[in-house]
Structures are given as structure tokens and as C-alpha cells.
N, C-alpha and C positions, 0 to 999 in steps of 0.2 A: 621496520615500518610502524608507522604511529596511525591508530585509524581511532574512531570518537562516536561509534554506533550511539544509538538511541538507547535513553533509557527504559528498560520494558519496567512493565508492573512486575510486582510482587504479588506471589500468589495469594494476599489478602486481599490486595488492591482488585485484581483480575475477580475474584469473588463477589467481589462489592459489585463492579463492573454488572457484572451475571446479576444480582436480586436487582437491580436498580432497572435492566430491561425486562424483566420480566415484570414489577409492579408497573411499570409504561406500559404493560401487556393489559394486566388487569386493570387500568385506569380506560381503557378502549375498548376491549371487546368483552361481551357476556360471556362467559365461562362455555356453556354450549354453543357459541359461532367458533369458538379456537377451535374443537372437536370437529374440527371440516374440512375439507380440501379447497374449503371457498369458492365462489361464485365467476363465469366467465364473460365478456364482450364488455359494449359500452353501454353500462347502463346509463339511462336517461335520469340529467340531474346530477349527474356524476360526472360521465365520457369515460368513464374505466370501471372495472369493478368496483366493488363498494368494499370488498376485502380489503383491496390494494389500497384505497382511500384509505382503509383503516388503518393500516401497515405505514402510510406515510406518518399519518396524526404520532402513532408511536413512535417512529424513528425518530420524526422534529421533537418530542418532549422526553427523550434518551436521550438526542444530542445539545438539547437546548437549543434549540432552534426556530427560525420563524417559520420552516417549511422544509418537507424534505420529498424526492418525486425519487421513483424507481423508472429508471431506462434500458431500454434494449442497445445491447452491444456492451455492458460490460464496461471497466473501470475507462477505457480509453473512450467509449462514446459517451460518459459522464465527463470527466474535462470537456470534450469540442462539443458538444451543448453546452458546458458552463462558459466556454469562450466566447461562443457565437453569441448566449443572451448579456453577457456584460461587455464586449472589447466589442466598437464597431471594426467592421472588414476594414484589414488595411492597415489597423492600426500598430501603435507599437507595444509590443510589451517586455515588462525587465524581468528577465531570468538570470538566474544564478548560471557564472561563466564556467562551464561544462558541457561536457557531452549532454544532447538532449537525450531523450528516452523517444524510440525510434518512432513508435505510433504517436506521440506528441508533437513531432516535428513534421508530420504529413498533417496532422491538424493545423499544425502553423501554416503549411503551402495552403492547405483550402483554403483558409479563410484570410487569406492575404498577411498576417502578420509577420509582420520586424521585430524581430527580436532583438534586444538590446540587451548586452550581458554585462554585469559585472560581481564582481569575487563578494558574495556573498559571505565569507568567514573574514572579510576587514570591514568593520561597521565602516569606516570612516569614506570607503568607497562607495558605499552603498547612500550615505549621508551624500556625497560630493555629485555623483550621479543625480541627484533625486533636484539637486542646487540649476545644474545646466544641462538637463537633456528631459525632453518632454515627450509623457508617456500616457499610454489610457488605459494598463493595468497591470497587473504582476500575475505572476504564477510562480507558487513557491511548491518543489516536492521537499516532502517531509525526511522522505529517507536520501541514499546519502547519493551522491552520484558520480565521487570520484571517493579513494582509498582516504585521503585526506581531509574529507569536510569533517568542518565541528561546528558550524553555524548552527544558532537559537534561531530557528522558525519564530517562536513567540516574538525574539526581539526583533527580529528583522518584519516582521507585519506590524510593530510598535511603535518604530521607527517610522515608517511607511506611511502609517495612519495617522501621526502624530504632525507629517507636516502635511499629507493629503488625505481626510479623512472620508474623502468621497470614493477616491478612486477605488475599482473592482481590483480585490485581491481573492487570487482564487489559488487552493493548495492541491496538490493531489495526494492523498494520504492511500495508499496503494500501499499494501506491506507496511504502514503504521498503525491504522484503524485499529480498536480493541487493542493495540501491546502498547503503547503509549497513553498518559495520565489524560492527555486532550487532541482529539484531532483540532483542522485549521480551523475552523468556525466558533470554537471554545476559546482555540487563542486569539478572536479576534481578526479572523480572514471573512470575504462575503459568502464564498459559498467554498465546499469541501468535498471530496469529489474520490471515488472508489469502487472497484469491482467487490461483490458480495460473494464471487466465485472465492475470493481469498479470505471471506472468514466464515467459510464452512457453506456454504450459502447456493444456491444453483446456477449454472451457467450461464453466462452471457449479460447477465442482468447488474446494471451498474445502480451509484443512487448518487444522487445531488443532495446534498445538505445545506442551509444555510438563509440568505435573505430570499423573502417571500417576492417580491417584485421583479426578479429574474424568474424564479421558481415560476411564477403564474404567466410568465411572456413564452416559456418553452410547456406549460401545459396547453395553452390558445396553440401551440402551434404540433401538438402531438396528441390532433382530434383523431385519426385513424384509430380502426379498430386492430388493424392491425400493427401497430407501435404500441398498443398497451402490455403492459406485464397482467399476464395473468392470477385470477384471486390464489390457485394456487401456488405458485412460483413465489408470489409476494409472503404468502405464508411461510413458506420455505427458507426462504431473507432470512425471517425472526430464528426459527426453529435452529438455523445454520448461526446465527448469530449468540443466541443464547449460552453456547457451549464454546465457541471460540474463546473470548477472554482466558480460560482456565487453561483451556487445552496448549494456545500461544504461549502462555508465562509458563508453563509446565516445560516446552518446546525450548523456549528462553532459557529454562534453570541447565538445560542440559546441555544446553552450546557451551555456558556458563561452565559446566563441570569437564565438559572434554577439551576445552582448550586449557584448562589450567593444569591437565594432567599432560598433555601433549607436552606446554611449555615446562615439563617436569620432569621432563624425559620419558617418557616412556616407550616411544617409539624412536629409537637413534637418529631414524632418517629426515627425522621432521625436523626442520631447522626453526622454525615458529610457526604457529598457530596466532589469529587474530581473531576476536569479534568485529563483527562490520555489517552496515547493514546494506547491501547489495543484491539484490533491491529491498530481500528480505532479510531477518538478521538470523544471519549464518557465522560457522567458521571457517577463514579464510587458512588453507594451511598450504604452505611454502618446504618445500623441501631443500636438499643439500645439492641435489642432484636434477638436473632436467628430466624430473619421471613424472611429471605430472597427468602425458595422456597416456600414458600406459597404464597407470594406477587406474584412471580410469575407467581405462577398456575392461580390467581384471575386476574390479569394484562389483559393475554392471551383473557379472559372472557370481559372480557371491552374494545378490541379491539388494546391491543398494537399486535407485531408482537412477534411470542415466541421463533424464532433464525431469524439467516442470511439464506438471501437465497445467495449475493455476496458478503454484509456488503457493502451498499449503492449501489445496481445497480438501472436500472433503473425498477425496480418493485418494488421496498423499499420504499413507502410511509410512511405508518403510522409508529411510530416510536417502536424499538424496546426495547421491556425488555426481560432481557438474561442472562443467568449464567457468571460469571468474567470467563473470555478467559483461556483457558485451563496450560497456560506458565506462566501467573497470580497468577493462583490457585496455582500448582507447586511451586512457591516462596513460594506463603502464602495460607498453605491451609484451613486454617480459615476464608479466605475471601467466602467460599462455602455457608458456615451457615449464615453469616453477610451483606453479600453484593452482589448487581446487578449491570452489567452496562444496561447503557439506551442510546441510539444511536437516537436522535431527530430523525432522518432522514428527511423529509419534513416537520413535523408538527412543533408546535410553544411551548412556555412554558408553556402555559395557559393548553393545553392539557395533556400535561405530569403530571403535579402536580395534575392535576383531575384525571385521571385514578392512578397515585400513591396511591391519596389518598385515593380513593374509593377501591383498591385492598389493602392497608392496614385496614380499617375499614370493609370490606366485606369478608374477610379471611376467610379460614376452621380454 
């Protein structure tokens, strides 16, 4: 199997990443308001705290951006707000021909949209689509959504904008944020879209990135007091974001090291090992044998973790073994019986290959 993961930073690049939000920090707040837990409700002049106002100013001048809003509900309520303020109800949009992503495709029933799909990794369909079928906006995920993709997000919103430069293109960068060189809005998408729970960040709280004039249609309309993120929570963003880059490329170096010792032999049983990003970039490992949920069960026993609680938040230590991602399966459903991904998370490769091992030789 041939898979074309994402390229993650290096742990220079991820470094760089880290001082560059942090001087966004200090271009925004006085040195004694960071030292807070931040302020609560709708302040007047505002309609949210004045933290979270401030928390936004830095995300849009970290992302380069005209605006960026923090949302309740987390990476899935950031797309279907980015849907609702650019795609009228109803309308159509081009997705990459794949399995959706489950919570994405109950956003497409609300809000009435048609999906129109075509094979995002052949430019020339993508080109031929754009010539005879009429659309009112795109949604591109960044990560992968069968074994097989290798599409350039860049080129394909390049493409896009080159013959419609109006039309709303919106990314979801969910498990790419902070381990990739640009989320969508750097590469030229309108707005960019992700749970904070996944880089390190507090629950529930999703963020919109990207053009100001969507941004400001879905703040007019999330006047309650009760839809605001609170000044701490928003603080928390930062604090949870800060330290992601590092800790991710660190996460990255070590998938990087234990599949290459896998495809090494080291373990007999293992027929390959892949990098892939599913939804996050994991290694995908394939055995000789249909042992895959066994391995599992026994894994769980030895202390891996037996799902996602955010898929890398910040209570994701030990590293996870887990059934191949349900959009995975769906392509190929014979990866069910053959094959796990393993998500490092903090731990190292030393670890992983011991608890592998020992959940394959200790199996029911």
C-alpha cells in the first residue's frame, strides 16, 4: 500500500512556529493581563469578553489573517458555522470524492447542501468539473481521507481561485493545524477551520480563521451570552497552542522512527508499517495474520490508550492503539481484520514496539 501523509515540520520549523505565537502574544496583551485567568460574560462594546477579543486579534496576526472568532462546539461547529456564513442553504458544494467525515455530512443535511464530488488527486477533474457543473463553494480537508490521497490542498484552492476567485473556499484543518508549513487560509482558502481541543487547547472550543466579512456575519449572530467562549477558556487556546507545534513534530519524529524500524524487521509479524494521516498522522501497521483486534484488546492491557479522547489533546499521553479510522475502513474494508493505527502521542519508539510486541506474543 502506497499512502502520501502530510508533510510535518521539523523540529526547527515547529520552534519557529512557537516564538512567532508568542510575539503575536506580546504585540496584544500587557504582560500583566497574560497573568490572569481573564474576564467573564458580554462586555458592553464588545458582546464577549475583552480576553477573548484579545485572543482573537492574536490568532488572525499568527495566522495571517483578516479575523479569527473562537466557537462553542469544537472543530465540527467551526466548519458548519463557516458553511452557513459563506454557502447559501441548499446550495452545492465540491468535495473531494470520498467518504465524508461523519459530523460533516450531518452539517451538509442541516443546512441543505449537495455535495458534488470529484477525485481531487487528478487535477484535470477537478479543472473539467469547475468547466460544467455550477457550484457556491468548496470544502477542502487538509488531511487525508482515504489510504490513497496525495492531493496539494495549495494547488487545488489555486486552481479554484484562479478561474473563481470569488467563490467561498473553506478547509478544515482538524489534525493539520500547527504539524503542517500553512494551514488553508495561508494557502489561500477564505476561511480555515479547527477544534483547539487538538493542539493542546480546552474542550469544546473550535476557531474560524480567515476573511473578515464571514467572520463579522457569524459574530452579529452569536450575540448570546451564552455562546461566548469564555476570557479564560480563550486564554487557554493560547497557552494549549503554544506548546503544540514542538510537542506534534516531536510526536511526527517518532512515527517517523518506528515505522522505519518495523519496515526493518523487527517485529516478524508485521508485514508493513505506513505513515498516513488518518485523520491524524499516525502509523498505520498491517500484519501477516488477521490479528489485528486481538492485538488490540491485549495492547489496551499493557497500557496503550484504546481510542481518542481529542486525537492528541492535552490528556493524550500514552500512546494510542485503535481500530484504522472509520473513512479508512470504508475505502478498504479489509484493513479491519489486518491492520491498527498507533498515534505515538508523547511516548517514544522504544515503547511502542514493547507493548506491540508483547500484545502480539500475549494475545487470546
Amino acid at each position: 500500500m502506497k499512502t502520501y501523509p502530510l508533510k510535518s515540520l521539523t523540529m526547527e520549523e515547529a520552534t519557529k512556529k512557537q516564538f512567532q505565537l508568542v510575539d503575536a502574544i506580546t504585540q496584544v496583551f500587557q504582560g500583566a493581563e497574560f497573568l490572569t485567568r481573564g474576564d467573564l460574560g458580554v462586555v458592553p462594546g464588545y458582546n464577549q469578553p475583552i480576553t477573548t477579543h484579545k485572543v482573537e486579534e492574536v490568532l488572525a496576526t499568527f495566522f495571517q489573517a483578516e479575523a479569527a472568532m473562537l466557537v462553542r462546539g469544537a472543530g465540527t461547529m467551526a466548519i458548519r458555522l463557516a458553511l452557513h456564513a459563506s454557502i447559501p442553504r441548499e446550495g452545492t458544494i465540491l468535495v473531494h470524492d470520498a467518504p465524508i467525515y461523519p459530523t460533516t455530512q450531518t452539517s451538509f443535511e442541516m443546512l441543505g447542501l449537495k455535495a458534488l464530488k470529484v477525485d481531487f488527486n487528478k487535477i484535470h477533474k477537478v479543472k473539467e468539473v469547475m468547466q460544467h457543473k455550477k457550484m457556491d463553494g468548496v470544502l477542502i480537508q487538509l488531511t487525508r481521507q482515504k489510504p490513497d490521497d496525495s492531493y496539494n490542498s495549495e494547488e487545488i484552492i489555486h486552481i479554484i481561485k484562479e478561474q473563481f476567485p470569488d467563490l467561498p473556499i473553506i478547509t478544515d484543518d482538524n489534525y493539520a493545524v500547527l504539524k503542517i508549513a500553512q494551514m488553508g487560509t495561508e494557502q489561500g482558502a477564505s476561511l480555515s477551520c479547527f477544534s483547539t481541543f487538538k493542539v493542546l487547547g480546552p474542550e469544546g472550543v473550535g476557531c474560524i480563521v480567515g476573511e473578515k466579512k464571514f467572520i463579522e456575519k457569524l459574530r452579529k449572530e452569536n450575540y448570546s451570552g451564552g455562546l461566548q467562549v469564555q476570557g479564560h477558556e480563550s486564554l487557554d487556546v493560547l497557552r494549549g497552542m503554544v506548546y503544540a507545534p514542538v510537542s506534534l513534530a516531536l510526536s511526527a519524529q517518532v512515527a517517523e522512527e518506528t515505522c522505519a524500524r518495523l519496515n526493518k524487521g523487527e517485529l516478524p509479524e508485521v508485514k508493513e508499517a505506513f505513515l498516513a494521516n488518518a485523520q491524524s498522522k499516525v502509523i498505520l501497521v498491517t500484519f501477516n495474520e488477521p490479528i489485528a483486534k486481538s492485538v488490540l484488546k491485549k495492547a489496551e492491557e499493557l497500557g496503550a490508550a484504546p481510542n481518542p479522547i481529542g486525537a492528541e489533546s492535552k490528556y493524550e499521553i500514552i500512546p494510542m492503539f485503535y481500530k484504522v479510522s472509520g473513512t479508512f475502513r470504508q475505502a478498504m474494508p479489509e484493513m479491519d481484520e489486518t491492520t491498527i493505527r498507533i498515534n505515538p502521542m508523547r511516548s517514544g519508539a522504544d515503547t511502542i514496539i514493547r507493548i506491540l510486541r508483547e500484545a502480539i506474543n500475549d494475545r487470546d
